[in-house]
C-alpha positions as CSV (number, residue, x, y, z in Angstrom):
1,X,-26.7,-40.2,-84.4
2,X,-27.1,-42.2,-80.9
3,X,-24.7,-40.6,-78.1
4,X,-21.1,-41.3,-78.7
5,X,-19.8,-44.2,-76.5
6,X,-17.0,-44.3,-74.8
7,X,-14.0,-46.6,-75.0
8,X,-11.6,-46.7,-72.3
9,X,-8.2,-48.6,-73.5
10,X,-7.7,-49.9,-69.8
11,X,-10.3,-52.7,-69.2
12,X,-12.2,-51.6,-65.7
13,X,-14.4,-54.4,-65.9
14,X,-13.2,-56.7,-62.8
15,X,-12.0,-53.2,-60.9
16,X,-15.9,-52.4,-61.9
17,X,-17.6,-55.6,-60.8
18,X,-15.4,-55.5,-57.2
19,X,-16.1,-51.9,-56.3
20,X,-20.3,-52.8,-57.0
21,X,-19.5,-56.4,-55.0
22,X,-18.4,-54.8,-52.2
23,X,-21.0,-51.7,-52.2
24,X,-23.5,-54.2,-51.7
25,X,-22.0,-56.6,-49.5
26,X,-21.2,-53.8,-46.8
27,X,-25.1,-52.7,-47.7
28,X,-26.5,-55.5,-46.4
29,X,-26.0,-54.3,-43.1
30,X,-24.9,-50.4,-43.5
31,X,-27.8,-48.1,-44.8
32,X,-26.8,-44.8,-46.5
33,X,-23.5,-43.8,-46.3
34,X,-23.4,-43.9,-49.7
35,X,-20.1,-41.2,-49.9
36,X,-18.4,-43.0,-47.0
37,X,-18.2,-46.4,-49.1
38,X,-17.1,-45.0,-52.5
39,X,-14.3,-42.8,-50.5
40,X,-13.3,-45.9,-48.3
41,X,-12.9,-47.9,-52.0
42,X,-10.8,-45.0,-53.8
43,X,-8.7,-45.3,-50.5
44,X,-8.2,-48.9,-50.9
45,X,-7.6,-48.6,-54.5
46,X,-5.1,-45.8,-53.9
47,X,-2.9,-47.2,-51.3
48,X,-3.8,-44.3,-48.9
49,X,-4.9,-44.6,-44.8
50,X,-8.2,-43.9,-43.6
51,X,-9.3,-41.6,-41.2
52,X,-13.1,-41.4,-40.3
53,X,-14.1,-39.0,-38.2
54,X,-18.0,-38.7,-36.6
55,X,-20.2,-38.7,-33.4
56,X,-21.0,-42.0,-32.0
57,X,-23.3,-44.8,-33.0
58,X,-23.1,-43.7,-36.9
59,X,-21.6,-47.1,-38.0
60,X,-17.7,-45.4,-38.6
61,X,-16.6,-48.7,-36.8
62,X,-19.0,-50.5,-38.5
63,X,-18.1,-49.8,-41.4
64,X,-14.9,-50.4,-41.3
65,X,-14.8,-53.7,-40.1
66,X,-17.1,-54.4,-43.1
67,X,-14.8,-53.1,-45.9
68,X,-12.5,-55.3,-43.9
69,X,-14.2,-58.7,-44.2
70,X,-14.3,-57.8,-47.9
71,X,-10.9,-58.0,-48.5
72,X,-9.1,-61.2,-47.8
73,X,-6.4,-60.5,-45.9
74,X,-5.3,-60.4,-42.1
75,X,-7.6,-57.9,-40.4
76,X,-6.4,-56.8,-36.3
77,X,-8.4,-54.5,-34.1
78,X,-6.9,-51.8,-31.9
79,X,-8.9,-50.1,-29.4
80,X,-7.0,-47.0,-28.7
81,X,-7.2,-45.8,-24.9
82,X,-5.5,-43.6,-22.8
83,X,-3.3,-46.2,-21.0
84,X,-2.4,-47.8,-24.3
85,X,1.0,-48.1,-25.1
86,X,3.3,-47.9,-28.5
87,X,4.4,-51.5,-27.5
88,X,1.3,-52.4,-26.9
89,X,0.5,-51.6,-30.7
90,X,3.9,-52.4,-32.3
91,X,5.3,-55.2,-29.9
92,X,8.3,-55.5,-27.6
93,X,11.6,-57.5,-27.4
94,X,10.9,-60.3,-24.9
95,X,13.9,-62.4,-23.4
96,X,13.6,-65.6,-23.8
97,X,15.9,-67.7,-21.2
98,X,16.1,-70.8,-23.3
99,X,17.8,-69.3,-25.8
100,X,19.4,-67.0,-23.6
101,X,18.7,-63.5,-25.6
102,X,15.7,-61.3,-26.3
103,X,12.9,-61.9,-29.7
104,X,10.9,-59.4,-30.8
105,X,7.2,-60.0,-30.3
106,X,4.8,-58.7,-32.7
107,X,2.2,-56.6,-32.0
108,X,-1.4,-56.2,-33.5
109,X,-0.4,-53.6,-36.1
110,X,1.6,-56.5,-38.1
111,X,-1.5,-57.5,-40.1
112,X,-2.9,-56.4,-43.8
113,X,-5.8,-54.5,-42.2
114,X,-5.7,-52.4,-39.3
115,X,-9.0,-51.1,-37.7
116,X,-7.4,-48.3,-35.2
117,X,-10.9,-47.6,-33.3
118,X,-11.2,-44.0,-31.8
119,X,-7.4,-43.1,-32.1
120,X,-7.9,-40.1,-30.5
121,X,-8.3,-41.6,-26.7
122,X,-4.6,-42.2,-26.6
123,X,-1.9,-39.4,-26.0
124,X,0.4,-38.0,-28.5
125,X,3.4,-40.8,-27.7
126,X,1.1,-43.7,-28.6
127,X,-0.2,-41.8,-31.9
128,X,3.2,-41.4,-32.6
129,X,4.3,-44.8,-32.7
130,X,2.0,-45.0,-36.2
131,X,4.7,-42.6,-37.8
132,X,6.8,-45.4,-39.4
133,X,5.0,-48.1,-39.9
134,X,1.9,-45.8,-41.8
135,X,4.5,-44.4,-44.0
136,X,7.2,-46.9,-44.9
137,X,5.1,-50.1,-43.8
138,X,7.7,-51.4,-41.7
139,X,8.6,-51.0,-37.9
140,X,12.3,-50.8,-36.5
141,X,13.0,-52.0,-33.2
142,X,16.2,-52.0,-31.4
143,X,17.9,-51.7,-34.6
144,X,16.3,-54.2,-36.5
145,X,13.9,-53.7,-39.4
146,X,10.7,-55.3,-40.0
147,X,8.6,-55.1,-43.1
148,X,4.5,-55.3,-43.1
149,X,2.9,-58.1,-45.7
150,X,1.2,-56.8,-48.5
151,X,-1.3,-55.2,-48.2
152,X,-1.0,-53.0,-45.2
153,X,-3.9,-50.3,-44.5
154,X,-4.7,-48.3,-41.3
155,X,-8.1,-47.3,-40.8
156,X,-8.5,-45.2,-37.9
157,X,-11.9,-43.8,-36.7
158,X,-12.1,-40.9,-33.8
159,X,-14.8,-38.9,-32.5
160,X,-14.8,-35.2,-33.0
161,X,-12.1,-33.7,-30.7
162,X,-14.2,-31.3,-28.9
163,X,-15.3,-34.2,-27.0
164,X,-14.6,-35.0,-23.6
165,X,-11.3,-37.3,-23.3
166,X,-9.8,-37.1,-26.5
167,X,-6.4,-36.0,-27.8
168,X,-5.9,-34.0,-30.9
169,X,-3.9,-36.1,-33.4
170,X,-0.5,-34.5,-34.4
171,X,-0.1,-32.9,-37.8
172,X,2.4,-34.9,-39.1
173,X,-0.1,-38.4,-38.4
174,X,-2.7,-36.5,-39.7
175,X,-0.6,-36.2,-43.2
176,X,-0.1,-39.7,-43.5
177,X,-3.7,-40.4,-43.7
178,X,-5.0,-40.5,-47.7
179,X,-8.3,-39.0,-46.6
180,X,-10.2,-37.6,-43.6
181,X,-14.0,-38.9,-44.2
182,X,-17.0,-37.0,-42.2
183,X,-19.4,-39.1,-41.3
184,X,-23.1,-37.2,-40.5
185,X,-26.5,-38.5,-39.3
186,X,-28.5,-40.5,-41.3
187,X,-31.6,-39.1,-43.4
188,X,-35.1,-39.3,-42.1
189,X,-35.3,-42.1,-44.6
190,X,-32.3,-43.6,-43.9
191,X,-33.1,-43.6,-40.1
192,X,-36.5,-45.2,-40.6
193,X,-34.8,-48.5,-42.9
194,X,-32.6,-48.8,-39.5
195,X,-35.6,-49.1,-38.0
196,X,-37.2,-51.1,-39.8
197,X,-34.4,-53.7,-41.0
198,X,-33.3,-53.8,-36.7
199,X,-37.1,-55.1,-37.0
200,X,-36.9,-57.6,-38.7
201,X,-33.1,-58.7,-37.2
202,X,-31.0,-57.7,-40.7
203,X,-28.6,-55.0,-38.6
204,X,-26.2,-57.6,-36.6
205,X,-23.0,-57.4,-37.5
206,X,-22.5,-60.9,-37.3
207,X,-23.8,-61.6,-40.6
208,X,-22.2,-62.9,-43.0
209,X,-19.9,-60.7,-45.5
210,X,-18.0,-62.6,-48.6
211,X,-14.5,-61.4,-49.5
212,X,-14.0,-59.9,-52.4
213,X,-10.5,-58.8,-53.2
214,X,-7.7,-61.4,-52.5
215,X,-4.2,-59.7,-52.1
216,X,-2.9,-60.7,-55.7
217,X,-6.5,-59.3,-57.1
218,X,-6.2,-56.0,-55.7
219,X,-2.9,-55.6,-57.1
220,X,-3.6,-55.9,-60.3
221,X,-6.6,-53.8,-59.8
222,X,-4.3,-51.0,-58.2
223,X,-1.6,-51.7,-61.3
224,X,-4.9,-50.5,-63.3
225,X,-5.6,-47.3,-61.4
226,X,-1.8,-46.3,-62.1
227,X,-2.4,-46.4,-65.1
228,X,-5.2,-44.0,-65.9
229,X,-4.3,-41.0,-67.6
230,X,-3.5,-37.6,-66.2
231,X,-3.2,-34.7,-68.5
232,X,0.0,-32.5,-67.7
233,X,-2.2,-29.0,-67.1
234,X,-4.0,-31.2,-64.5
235,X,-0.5,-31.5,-62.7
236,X,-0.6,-28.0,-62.6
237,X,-4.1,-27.2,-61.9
238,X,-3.5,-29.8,-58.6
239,X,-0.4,-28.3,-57.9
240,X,-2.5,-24.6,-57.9
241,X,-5.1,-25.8,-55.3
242,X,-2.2,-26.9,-52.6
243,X,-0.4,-24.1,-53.6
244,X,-2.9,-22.1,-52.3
245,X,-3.1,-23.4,-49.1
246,X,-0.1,-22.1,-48.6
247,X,-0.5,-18.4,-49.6
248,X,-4.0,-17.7,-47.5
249,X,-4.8,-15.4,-45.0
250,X,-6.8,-17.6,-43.4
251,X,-4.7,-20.8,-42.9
252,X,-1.4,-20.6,-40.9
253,X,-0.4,-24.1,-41.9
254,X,-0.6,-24.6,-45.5
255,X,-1.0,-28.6,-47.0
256,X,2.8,-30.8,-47.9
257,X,3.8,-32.0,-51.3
258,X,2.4,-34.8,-49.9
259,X,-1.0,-33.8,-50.3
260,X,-0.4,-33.1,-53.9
261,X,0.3,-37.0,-54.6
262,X,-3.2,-37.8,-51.9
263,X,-5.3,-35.7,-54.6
264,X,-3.4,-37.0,-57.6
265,X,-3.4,-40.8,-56.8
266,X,-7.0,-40.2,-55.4
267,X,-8.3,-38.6,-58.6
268,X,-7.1,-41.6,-60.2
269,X,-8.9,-44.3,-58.3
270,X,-11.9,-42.1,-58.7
271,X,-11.9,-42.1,-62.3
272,X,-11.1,-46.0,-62.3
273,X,-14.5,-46.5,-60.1
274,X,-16.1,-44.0,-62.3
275,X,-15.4,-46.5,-65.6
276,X,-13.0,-43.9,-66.8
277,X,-9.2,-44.0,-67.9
278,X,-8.5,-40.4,-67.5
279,X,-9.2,-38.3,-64.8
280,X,-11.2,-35.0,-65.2
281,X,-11.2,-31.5,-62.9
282,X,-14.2,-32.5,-61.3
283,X,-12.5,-35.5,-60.1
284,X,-9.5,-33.6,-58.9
285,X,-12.4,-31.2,-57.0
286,X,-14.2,-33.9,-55.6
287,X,-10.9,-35.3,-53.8
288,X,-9.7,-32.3,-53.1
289,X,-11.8,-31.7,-50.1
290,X,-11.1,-35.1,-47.9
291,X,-7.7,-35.0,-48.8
292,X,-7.1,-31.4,-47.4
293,X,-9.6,-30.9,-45.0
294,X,-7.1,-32.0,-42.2
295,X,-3.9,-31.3,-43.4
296,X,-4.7,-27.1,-43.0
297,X,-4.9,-25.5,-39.6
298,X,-7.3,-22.3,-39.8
299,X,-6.2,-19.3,-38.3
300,X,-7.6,-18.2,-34.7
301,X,-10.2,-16.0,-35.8
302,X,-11.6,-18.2,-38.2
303,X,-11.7,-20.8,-35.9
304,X,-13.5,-18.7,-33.3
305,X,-16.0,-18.1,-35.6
306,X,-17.1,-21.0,-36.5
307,X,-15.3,-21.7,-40.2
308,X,-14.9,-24.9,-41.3
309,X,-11.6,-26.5,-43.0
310,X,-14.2,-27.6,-45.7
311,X,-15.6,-24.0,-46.5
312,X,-11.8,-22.8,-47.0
313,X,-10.8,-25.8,-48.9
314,X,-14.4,-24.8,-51.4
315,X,-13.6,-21.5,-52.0
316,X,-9.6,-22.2,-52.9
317,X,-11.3,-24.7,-55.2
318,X,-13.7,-22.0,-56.5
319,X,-10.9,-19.3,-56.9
320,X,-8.8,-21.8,-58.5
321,X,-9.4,-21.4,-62.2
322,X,-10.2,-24.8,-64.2
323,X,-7.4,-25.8,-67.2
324,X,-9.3,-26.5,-70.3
């Protein structure tokens, strides 16, 4: 008998056929970074933030902009310094003297995509502005309540904060992004098609990239996602893995309930991409690393020698024993 085939009773086949369009649209300028496109599309596809973290000139701007262009929406850039102001990213009242009272001026964040570029130049007090409007999609200003169009995602890049002039961002911004996506040097190989496609002029940024996803598509593609399948001892095996951040020796700030819904609407999307309508363990353990890796703080000592958030979040994972 030929292998068994599969039958999913949700039909992936537009969610398919976008996720494959844009993986090669942003390819024809981004080489590699395989892992940092699939995350960026489960992101999108979950209704979580983006935070993308990585030394400079390994296309996290880039990159973003790109899975910008491929959704057609409103798309704002916000180059974060450390003179920048919260009303320089949400807006201010102005008075107007015709009319004799004050009207609130938007600011760049009122726009379906937000490309936050290094957010860690500005202080605390401008980070802080992002509280609201990152998790309720709306901003309040002297009293008054404004709601963000459909869709609204922040996607923030920073270098690593051991660098000179940067401010570490506070926990509770870091919670509100879905993930936290490392972004490494390129491969030998990888380097050498740079090389050779900034050769033959195929790098600029200004080419061309088609849109996608309209607004209305990707919600009916999200609509899909909430719909795969999650098996109630997979609540629990989720629930196990945050749990545990909680009770280790070696973390003095444990991950939210929030985190819990990041890995369980994550695992989801995954297994969408993935052609799947229910979500397996190893999808659960493959999102369980960028969604935790920066809501944990390590103790002192195993930050002094040299432990990563990532080797913690692992062997939780490993410890963690898999529902069958």
């Amino acid at each position: 008998m030929s292998d068994l085939e599969f039958q999913s009773r949700i039909d992936f086949t537009e969610l398919n056929q976008s996720v494959q369009q844009i993986k090669e649209e942003i390819g024809r300028v981004i080489v590699g970074q395989h892992q940092l496109i699939e995350q960026m599309i489960v992101a999108i596809l979950a209704n979580g933030h983006i935070l993308v973290e990585g030394v400079p000139g390994v296309a996290k701007t880039l990159s973003a902009k790109l899975l910008a262009k491929t959704i057609d929406a409103g798309f704002s850039r916000i180059q974060f310094t450390p003179d920048l102001m919260p009303s320089d990213v949400l807006g201010t009242s102005v008075f107007i003297p015709s009319a004799g009272k004050f009207e609130f001026k938007k600011g760049p964040i009122f726009s379906n995509i937000v490309l936050i570029d290094e957010i860690n130049r500005s202080p605390a007090k401008t980070q802080a502005a992002l509280f609201e409007v990152m998790e309720e999609r709306q901003i309040t200003n002297d009293g008054t309540t404004y709601k963000l169009d459909y869709p609204f995602l922040v996607v923030a890049t920073q270098n690593p904060v051991e660098q000179e002039g940067t401010y570490r961002l506070p926990e509770a911004q870091l919670d509100r992004f879905l993930f936290k996506i490392l972004v490494d040097y390129p491969n030998i190989v990888d380097e050498i098609a740079i090389l050779e496609r900034q050769d033959k002029g195929l790098l600029s940024s200004e080419i061309g990239i088609n849109p996608i996803l309209s607004a209305d598509r990707l919600r009916n593609l999200r609509e899909a996602v909430s719909k795969v399948l999650v098996e109630r001892h997979l609540y629990e095996y989720i629930a196990q893995i945050v749990a545990a951040t909680r009770q280790s020796p070696w973390i003095t700030l444990g991950a939210s309930p929030r985190a819990s819904l990041a890995i369980f609407n994550a695992s989801k999307a995954l297994a969408a991409v993935r052609g799947r309508d229910f979500v397996m363990p190893e999808d659960i353990k493959e999102m369980a690393v960028p969604v935790l890796r920066h809501r944990i703080l390590l103790t002192p000592e195993k930050e002094m020698d040299g432990t990563s958030t990532d080797t913690i979040v692992c062997q939780i994972i490993d410890k963690t024993q898999v529902p069958r």
